[in-house]
MIVEXNU-503467 format. One line per field, with one value per residue: residue number from 1; residue in three letters; x, y, z of N, C-alpha, C, CB in turn. Coordinates in steps of 0.05 Angstrom, whole numbers, padded with zeros to 5 digits, m for minus. Glycine has a CB too. Example, Ala and Ser with C-alpha at 12.3 -4.5 7.8 and 13.67 -1.06 7.14 Angstrom:
! MIVEXNU-503467
resi [1, 2]
resn [ALA, SER]
n.east [00264, 00257]
n.north [m00114, m00045]
n.up [00156, 00142]
ca.east [00246, 00273]
ca.north [m00090, m00021]
ca.up [00156, 00143]
c.east [00264, 00258]
c.north [m00066, 00001]
c.up [00156, 00157]
cb.east [00226, 00282]
cb.north [m00089, m00012]
cb.up [00181, 00114]
***
This chain:
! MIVEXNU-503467
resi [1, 2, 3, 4, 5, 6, 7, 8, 9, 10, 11, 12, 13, 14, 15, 16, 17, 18, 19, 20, 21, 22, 23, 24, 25, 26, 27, 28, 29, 30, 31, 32, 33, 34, 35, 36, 37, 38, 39, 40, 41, 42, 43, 44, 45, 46, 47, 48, 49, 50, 51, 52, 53, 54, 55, 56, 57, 58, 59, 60, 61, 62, 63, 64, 65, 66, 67, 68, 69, 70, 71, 72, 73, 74, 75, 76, 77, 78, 79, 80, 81, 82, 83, 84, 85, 86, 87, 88, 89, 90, 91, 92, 93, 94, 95, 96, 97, 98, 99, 100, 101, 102, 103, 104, 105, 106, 107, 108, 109, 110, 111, 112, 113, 114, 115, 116, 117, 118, 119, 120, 121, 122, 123, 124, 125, 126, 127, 128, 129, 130, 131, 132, 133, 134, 135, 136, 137, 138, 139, 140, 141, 142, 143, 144, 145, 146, 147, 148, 149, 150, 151, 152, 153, 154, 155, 156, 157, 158, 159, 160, 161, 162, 163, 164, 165, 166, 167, 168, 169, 170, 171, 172, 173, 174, 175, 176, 177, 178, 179, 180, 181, 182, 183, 184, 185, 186, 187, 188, 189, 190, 191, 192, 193, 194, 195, 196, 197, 198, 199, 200, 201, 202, 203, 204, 205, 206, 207, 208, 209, 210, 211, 212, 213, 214, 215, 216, 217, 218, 219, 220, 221]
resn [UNK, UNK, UNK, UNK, UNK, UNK, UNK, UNK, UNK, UNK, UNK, UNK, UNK, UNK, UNK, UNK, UNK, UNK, UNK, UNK, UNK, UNK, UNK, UNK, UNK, UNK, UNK, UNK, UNK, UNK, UNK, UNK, UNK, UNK, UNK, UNK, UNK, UNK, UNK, UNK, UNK, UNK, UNK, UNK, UNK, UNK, UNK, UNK, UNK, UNK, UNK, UNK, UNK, UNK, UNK, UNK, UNK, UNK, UNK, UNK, UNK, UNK, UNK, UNK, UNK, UNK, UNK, UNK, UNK, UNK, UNK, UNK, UNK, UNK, UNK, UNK, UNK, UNK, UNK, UNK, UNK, UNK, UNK, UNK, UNK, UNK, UNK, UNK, UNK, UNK, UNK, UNK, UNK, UNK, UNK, UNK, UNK, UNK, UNK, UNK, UNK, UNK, UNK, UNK, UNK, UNK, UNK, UNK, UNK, UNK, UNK, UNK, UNK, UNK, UNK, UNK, UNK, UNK, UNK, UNK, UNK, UNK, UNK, UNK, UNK, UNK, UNK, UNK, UNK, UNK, UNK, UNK, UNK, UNK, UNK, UNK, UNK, UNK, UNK, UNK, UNK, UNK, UNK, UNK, UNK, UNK, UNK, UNK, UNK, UNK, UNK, UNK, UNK, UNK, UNK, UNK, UNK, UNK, UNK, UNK, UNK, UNK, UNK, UNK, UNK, UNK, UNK, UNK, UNK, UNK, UNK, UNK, UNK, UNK, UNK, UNK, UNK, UNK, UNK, UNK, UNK, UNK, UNK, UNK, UNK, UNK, UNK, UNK, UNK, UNK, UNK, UNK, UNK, UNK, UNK, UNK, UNK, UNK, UNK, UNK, UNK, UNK, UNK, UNK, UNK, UNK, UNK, UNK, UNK, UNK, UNK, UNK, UNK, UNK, UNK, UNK, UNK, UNK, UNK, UNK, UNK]
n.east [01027, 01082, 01140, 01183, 01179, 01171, 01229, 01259, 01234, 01248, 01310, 01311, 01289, 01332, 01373, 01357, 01341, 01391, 01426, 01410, 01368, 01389, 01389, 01396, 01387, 01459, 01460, 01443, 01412, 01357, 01389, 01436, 01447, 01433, 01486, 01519, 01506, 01526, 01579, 01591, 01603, 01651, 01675, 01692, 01651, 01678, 01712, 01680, 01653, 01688, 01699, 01641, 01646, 01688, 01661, 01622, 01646, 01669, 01617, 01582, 01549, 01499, 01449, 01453, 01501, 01547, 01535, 01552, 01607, 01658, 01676, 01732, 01753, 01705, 01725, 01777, 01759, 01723, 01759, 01780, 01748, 01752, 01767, 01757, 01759, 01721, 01681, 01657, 01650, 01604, 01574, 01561, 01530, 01482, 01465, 01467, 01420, 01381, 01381, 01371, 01322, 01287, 01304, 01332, 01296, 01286, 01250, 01208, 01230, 01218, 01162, 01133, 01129, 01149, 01165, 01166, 01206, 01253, 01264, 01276, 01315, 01355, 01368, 01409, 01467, 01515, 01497, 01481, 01433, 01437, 01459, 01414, 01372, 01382, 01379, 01327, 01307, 01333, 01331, 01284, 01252, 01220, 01192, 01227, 01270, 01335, 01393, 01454, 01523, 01524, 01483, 01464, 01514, 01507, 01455, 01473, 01509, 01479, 01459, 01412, 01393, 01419, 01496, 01489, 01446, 01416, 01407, 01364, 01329, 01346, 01323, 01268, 01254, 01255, 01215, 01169, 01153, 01151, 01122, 01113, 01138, 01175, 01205, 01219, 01239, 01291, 01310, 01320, 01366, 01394, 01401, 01431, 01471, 01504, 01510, 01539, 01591, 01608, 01605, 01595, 01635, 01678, 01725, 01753, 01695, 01663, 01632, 01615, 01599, 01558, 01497, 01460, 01469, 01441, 01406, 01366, 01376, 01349, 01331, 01296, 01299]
n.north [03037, 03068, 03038, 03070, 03084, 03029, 03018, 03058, 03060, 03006, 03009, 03052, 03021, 02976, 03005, 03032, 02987, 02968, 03009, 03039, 03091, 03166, 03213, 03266, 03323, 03339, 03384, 03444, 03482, 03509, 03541, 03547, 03489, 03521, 03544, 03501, 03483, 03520, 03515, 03466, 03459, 03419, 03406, 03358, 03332, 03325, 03367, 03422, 03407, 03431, 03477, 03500, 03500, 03536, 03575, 03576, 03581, 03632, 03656, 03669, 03643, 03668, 03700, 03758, 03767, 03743, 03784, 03817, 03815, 03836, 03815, 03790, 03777, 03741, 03694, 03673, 03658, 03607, 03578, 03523, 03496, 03499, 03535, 03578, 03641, 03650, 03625, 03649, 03699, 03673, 03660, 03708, 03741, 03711, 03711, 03765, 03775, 03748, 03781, 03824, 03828, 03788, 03803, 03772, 03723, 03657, 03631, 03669, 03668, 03610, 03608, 03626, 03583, 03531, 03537, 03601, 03609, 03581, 03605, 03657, 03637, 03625, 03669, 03700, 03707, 03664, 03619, 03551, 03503, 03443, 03462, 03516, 03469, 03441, 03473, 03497, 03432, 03411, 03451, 03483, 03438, 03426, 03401, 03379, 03344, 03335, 03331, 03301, 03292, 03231, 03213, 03218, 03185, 03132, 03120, 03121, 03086, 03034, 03037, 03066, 03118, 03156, 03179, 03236, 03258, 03308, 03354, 03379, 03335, 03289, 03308, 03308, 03263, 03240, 03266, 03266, 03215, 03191, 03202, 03270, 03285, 03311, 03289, 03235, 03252, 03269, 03236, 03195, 03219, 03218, 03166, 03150, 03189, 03153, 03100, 03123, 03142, 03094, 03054, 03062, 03086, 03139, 03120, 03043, 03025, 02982, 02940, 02880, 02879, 02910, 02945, 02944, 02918, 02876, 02904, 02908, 02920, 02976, 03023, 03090, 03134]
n.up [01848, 01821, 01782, 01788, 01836, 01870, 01865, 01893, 01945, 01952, 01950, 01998, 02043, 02045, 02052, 02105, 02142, 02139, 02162, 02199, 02237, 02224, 02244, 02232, 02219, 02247, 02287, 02339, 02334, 02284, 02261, 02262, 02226, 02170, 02171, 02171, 02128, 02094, 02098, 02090, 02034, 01990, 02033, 02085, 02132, 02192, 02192, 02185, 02224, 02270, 02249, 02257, 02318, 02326, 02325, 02369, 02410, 02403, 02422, 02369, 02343, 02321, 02285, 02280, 02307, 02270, 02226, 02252, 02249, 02222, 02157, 02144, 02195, 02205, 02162, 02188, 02240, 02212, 02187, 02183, 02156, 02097, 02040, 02058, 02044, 02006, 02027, 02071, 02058, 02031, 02073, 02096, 02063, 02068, 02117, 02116, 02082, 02106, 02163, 02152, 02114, 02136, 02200, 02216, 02230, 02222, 02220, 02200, 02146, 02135, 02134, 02089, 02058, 02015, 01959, 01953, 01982, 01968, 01923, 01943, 01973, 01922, 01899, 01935, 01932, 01918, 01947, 01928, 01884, 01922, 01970, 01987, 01983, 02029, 02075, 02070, 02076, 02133, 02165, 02157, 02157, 02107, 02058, 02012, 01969, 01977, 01929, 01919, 01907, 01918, 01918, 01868, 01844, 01863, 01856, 01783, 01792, 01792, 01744, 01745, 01716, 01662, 01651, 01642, 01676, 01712, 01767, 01777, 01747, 01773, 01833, 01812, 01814, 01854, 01887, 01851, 01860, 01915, 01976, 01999, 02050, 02094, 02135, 02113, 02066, 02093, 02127, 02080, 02043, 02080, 02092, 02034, 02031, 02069, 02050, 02012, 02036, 02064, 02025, 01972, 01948, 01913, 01902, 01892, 01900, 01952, 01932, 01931, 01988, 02001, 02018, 01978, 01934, 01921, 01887, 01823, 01765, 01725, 01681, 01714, 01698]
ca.east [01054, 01096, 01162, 01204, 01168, 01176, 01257, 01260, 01223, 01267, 01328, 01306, 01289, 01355, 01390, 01351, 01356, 01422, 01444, 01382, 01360, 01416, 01386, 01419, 01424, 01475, 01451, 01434, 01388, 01362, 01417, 01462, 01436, 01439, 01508, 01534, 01500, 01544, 01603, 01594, 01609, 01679, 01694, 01685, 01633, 01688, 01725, 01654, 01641, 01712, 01694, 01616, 01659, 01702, 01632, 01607, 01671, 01669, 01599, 01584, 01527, 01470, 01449, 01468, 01530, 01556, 01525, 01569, 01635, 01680, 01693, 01759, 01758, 01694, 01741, 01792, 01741, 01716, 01782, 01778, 01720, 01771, 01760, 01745, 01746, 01693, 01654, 01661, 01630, 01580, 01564, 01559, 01515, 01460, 01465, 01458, 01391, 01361, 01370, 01364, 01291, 01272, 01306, 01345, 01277, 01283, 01212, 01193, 01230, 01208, 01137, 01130, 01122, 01180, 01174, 01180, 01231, 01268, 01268, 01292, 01350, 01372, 01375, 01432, 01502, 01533, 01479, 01472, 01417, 01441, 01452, 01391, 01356, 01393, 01373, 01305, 01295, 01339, 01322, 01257, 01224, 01200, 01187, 01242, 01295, 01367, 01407, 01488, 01545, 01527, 01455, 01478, 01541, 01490, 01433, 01485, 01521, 01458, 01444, 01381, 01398, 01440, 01510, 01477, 01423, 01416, 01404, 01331, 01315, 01347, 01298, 01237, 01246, 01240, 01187, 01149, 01154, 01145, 01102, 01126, 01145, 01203, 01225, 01222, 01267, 01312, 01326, 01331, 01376, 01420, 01426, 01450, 01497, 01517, 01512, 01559, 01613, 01614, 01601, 01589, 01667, 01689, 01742, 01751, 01674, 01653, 01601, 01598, 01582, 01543, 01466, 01445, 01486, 01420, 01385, 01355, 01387, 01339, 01329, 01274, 01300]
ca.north [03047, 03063, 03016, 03085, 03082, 03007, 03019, 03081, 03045, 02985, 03031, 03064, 02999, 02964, 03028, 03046, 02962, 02971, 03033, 03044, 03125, 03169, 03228, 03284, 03341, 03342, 03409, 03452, 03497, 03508, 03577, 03525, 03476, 03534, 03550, 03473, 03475, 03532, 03504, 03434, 03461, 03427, 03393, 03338, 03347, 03338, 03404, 03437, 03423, 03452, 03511, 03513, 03496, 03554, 03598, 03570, 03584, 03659, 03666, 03684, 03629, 03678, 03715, 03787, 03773, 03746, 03804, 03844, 03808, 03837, 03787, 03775, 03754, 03709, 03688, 03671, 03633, 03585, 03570, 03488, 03488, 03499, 03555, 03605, 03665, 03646, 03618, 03682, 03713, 03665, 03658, 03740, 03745, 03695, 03732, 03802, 03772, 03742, 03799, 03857, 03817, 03774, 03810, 03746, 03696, 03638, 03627, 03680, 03663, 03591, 03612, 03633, 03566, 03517, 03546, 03624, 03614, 03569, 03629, 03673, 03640, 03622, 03701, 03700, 03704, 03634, 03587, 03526, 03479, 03433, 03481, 03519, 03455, 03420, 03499, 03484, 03417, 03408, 03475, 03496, 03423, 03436, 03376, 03380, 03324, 03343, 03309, 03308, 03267, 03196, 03207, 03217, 03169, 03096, 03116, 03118, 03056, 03017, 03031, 03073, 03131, 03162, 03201, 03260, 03262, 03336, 03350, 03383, 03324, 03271, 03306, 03306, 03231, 03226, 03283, 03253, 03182, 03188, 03226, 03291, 03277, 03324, 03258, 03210, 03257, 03268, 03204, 03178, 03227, 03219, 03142, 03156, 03195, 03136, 03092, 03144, 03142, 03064, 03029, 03072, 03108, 03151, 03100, 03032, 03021, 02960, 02932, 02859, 02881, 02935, 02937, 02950, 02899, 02858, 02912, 02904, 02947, 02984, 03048, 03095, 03153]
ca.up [01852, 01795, 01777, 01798, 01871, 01877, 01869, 01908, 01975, 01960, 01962, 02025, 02061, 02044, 02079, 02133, 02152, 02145, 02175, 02215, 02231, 02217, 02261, 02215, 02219, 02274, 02297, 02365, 02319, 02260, 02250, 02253, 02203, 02154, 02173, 02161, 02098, 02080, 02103, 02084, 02009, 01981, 02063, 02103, 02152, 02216, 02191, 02185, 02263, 02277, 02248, 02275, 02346, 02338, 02324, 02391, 02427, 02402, 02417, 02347, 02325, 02315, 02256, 02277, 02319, 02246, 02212, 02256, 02246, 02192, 02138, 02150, 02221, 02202, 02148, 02200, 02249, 02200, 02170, 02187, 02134, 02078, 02019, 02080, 02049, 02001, 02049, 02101, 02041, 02023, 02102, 02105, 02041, 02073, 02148, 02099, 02075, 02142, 02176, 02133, 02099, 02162, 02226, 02242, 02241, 02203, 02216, 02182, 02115, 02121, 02134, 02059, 02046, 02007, 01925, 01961, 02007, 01950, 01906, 01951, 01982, 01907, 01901, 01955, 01918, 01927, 01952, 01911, 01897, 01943, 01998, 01989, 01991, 02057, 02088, 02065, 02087, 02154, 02179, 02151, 02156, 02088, 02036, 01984, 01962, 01967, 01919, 01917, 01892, 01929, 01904, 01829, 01838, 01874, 01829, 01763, 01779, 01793, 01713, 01747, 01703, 01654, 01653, 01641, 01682, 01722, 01795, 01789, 01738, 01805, 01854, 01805, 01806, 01884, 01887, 01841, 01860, 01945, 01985, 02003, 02078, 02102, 02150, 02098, 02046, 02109, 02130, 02058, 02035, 02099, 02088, 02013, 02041, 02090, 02033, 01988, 02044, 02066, 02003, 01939, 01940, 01887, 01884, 01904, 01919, 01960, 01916, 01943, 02019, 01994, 02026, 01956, 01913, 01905, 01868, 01792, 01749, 01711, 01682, 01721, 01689]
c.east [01070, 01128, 01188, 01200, 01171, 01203, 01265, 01255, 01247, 01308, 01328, 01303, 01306, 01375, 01383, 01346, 01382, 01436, 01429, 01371, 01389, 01416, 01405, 01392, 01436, 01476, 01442, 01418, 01390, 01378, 01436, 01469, 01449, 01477, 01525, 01536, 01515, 01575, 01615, 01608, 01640, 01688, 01679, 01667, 01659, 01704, 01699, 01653, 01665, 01706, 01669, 01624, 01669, 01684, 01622, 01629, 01670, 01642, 01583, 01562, 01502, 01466, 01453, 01486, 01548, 01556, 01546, 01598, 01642, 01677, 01710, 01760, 01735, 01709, 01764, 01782, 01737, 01742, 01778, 01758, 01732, 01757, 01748, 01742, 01730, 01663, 01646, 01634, 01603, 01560, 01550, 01530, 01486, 01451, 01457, 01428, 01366, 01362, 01368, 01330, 01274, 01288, 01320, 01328, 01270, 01256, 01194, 01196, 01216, 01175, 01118, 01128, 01156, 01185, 01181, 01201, 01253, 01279, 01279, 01320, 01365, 01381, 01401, 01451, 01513, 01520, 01471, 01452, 01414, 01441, 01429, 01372, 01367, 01374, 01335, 01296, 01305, 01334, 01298, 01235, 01206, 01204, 01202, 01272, 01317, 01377, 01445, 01496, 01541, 01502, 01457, 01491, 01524, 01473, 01446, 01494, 01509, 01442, 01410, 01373, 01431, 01471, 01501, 01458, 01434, 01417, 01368, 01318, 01312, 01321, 01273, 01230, 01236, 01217, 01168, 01142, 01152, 01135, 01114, 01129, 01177, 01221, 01231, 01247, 01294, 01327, 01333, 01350, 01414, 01430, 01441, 01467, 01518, 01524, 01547, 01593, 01623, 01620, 01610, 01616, 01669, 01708, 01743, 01724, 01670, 01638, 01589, 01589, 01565, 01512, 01451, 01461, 01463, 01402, 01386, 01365, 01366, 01324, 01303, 01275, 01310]
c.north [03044, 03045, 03035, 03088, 03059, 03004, 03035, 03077, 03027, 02991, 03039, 03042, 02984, 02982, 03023, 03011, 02962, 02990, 03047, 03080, 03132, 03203, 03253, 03314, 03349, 03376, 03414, 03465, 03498, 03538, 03567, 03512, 03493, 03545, 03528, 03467, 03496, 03518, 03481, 03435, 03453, 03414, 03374, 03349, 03346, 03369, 03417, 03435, 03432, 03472, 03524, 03524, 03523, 03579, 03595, 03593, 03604, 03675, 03678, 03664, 03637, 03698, 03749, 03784, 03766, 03772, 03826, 03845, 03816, 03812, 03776, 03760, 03730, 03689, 03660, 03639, 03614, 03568, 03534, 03483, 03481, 03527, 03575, 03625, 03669, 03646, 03632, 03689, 03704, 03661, 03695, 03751, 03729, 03719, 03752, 03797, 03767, 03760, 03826, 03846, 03808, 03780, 03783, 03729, 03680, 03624, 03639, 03672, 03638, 03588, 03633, 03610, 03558, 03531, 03575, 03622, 03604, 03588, 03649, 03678, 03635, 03652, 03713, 03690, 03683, 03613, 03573, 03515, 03465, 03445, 03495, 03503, 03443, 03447, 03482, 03455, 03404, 03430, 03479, 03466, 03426, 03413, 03381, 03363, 03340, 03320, 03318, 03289, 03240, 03202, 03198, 03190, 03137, 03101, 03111, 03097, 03038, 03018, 03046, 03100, 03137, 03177, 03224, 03269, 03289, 03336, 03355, 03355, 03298, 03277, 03302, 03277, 03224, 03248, 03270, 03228, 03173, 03213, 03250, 03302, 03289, 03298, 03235, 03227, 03265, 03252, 03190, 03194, 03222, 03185, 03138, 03163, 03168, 03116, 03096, 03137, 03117, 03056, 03050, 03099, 03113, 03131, 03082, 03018, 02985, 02949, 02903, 02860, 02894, 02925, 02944, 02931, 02875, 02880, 02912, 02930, 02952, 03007, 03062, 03124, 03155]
c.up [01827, 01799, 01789, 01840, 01882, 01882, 01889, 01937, 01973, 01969, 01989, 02042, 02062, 02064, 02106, 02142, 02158, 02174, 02197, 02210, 02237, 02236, 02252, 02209, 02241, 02272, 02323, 02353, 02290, 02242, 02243, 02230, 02179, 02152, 02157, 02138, 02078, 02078, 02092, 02053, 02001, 02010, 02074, 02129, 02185, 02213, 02189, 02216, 02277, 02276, 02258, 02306, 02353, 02338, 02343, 02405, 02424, 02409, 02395, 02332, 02322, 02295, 02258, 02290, 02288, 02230, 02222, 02259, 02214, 02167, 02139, 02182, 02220, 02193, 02162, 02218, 02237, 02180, 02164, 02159, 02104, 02060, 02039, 02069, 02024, 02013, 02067, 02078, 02041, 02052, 02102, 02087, 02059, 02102, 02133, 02096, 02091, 02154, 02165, 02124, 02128, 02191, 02234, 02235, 02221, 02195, 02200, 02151, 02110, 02117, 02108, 02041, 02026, 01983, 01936, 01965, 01990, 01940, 01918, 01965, 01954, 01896, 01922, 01936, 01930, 01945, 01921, 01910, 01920, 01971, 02003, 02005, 02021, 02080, 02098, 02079, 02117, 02173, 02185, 02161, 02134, 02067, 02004, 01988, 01955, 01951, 01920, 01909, 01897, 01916, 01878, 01831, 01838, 01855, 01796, 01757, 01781, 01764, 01722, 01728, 01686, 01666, 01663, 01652, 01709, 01749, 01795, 01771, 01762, 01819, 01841, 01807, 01841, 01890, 01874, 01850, 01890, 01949, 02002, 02031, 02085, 02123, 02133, 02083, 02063, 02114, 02098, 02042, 02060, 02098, 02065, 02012, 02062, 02080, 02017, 02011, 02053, 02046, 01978, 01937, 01909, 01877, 01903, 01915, 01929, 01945, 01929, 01971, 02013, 02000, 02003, 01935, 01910, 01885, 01842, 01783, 01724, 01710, 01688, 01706, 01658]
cb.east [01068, 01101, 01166, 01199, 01136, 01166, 01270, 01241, 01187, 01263, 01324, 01283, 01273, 01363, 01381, 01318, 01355, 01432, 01452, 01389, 01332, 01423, 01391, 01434, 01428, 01511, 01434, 01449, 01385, 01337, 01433, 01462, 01402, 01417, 01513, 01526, 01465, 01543, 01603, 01558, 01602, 01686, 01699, 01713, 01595, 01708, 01747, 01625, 01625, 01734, 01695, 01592, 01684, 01728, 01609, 01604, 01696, 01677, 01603, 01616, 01522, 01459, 01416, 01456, 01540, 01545, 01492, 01560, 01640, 01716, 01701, 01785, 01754, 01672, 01751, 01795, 01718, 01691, 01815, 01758, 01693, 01774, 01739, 01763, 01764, 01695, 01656, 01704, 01637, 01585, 01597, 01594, 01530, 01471, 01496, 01474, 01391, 01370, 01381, 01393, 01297, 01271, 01278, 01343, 01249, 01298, 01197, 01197, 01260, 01219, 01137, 01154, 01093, 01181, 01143, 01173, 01228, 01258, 01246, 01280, 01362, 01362, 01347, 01429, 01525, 01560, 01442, 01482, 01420, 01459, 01469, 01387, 01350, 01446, 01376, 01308, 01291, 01362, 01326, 01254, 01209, 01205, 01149, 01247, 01290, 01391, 01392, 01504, 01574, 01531, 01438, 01509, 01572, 01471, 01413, 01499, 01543, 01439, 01443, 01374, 01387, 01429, 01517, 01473, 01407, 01394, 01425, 01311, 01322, 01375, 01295, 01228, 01281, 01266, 01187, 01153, 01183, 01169, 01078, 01116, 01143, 01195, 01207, 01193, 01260, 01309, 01302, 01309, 01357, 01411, 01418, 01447, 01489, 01504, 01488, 01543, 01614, 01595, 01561, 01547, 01703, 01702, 01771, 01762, 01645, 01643, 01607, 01612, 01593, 01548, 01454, 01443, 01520, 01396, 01378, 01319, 01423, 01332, 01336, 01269, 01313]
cb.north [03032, 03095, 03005, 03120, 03086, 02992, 03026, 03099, 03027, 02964, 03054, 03083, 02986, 02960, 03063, 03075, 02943, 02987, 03058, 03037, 03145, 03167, 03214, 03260, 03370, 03325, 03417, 03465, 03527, 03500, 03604, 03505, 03475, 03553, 03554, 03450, 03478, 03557, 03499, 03414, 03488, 03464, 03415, 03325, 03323, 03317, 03417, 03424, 03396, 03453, 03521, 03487, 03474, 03557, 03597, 03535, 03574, 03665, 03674, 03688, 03606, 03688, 03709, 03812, 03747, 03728, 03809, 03857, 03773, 03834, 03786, 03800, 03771, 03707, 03715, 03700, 03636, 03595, 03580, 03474, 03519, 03465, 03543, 03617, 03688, 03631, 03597, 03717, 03713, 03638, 03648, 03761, 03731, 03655, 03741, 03812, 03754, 03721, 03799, 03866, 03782, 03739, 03819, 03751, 03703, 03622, 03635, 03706, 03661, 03569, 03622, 03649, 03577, 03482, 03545, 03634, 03594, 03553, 03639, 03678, 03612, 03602, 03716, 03682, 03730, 03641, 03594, 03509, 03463, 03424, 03502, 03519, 03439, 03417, 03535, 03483, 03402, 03400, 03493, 03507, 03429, 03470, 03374, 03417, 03303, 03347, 03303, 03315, 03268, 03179, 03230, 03247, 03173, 03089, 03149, 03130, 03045, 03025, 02985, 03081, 03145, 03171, 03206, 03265, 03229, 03350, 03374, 03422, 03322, 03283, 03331, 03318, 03205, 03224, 03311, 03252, 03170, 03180, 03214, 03307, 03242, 03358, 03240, 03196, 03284, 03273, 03177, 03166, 03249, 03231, 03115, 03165, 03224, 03130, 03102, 03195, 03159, 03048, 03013, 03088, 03088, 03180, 03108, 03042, 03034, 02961, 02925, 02836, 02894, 02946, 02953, 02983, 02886, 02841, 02932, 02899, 02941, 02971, 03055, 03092, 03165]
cb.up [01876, 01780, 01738, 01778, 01878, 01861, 01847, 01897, 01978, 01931, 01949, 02026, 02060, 02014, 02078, 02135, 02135, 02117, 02152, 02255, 02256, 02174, 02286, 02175, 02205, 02275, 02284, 02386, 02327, 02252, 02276, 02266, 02204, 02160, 02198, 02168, 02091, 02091, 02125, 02083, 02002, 01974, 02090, 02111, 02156, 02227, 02159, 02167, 02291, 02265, 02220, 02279, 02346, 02323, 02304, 02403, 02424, 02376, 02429, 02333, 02332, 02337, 02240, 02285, 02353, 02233, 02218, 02279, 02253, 02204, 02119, 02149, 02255, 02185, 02142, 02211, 02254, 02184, 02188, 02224, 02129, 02061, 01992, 02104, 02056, 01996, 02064, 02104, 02014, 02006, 02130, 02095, 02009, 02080, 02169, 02058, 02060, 02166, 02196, 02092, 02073, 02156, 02241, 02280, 02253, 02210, 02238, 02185, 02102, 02132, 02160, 02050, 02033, 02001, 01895, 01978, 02041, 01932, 01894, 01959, 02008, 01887, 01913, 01985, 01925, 01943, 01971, 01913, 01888, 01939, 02002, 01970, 01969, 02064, 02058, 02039, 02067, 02153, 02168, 02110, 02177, 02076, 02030, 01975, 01937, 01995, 01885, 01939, 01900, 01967, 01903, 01816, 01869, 01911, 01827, 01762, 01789, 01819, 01703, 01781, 01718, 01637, 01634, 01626, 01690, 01714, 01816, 01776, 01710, 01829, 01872, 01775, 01790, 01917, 01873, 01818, 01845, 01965, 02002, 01988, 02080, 02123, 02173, 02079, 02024, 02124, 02149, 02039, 02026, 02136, 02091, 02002, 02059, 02113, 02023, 01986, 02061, 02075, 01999, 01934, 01949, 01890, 01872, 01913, 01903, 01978, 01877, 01941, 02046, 01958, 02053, 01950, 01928, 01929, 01872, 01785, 01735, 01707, 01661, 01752, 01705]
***
């Protein structure tokens, strides 16, 4: 086991002691999933299930009843999410691709395997890494590390990497360094996040309660 796999487990077992399973992604399907992961961009996840809520409530959580809502009244619906009529867009653009390519079936895109299906949702106008990948691995069940701001922010101030360090160079460190288990990079990305919002604040962070304030600071990256 390398010295980046020995930190990386001890990380993950200090959490998931902590915080136990984190049972994420608060989803009824995976149409959804993909939706949140649009949404989530820029908001707090309770305004994201306001606005999934008000997509229930309209009947409108399936990939051609979107497809056949205007923009503006999607726009309208998802407002709670914040930057709505981006996100109409960037919601409308994804729906354009699922069902114009795959008829609606998420099965089919993820059944192209994780490096395809990668490549083709980063071809969709306004998916991100991050979103992509959350698509990808809370949806699809497909073996790829999300990373985001608490990932970067606990790994940085633990001296585990630099400033500058990237997002694809982040995930090559947990790709490379654990075994490529869509439950394992789920749950350990969801207690980082649980981590990121308890303890490891943009400002203010806890550090002496912190379920990671025993770890060795030293650089894996």
């Amino acid at each position: 086991m390398t010295r980046a796999s020995q930190i990386l487990y001890e990380i993950y077992e200090s959490l998931y002691s902590y915080f136990g399973p984190q049972n994420w992604w608060p989803a009824d399907t995976p149409f959804e999933v993909c939706v949140g992961a649009i949404l989530t961009q820029n908001a707090n996840w309770k305004n994201v299930k306001k606005a999934t809520e008000n997509l229930k409530k309209k009947n409108l959580l399936e990939p051609f009843k979107i497809y056949e809502t205007p923009v503006e009244v999607l726009a309208q619906i998802i407002k709670p999410s914040g930057f709505y009529n981006i996100k109409a867009k960037r919601l409308k653009n994804f729906v354009k691709f699922l069902v114009e390519k795959y008829q609606g079936n998420l099965d089919a895109l993820f059944s192209k395997g994780l490096y395809e299906a990668r490549e083709e949702l980063f071809n969709v106008k306004g998916l991100g890494k991050e979103t992509v990948d959350s698509i990808l691995l809370y949806a699809g069940n497909l073996p790829i590390f999300v990373v985001d701001a608490y990932t970067y922010r606990i790994l940085n101030r633990h001296q585990l990497m630099p400033d500058e360090t990237t997002y694809d160079e982040i995930q090559a460190l947990f790709m490379e360094n654990l075994p490529h288990d869509p439950k394992l990079f789920n749950e350990f990305h969801a207690l980082l996040v649980a981590c990121g919002k308890n303890f490891c604040k943009k400002k203010n962070p806890l550090c002496t309660s912190c379920p990671l304030n025993h770890l060795h600071t030293t650089k894996i990256l």
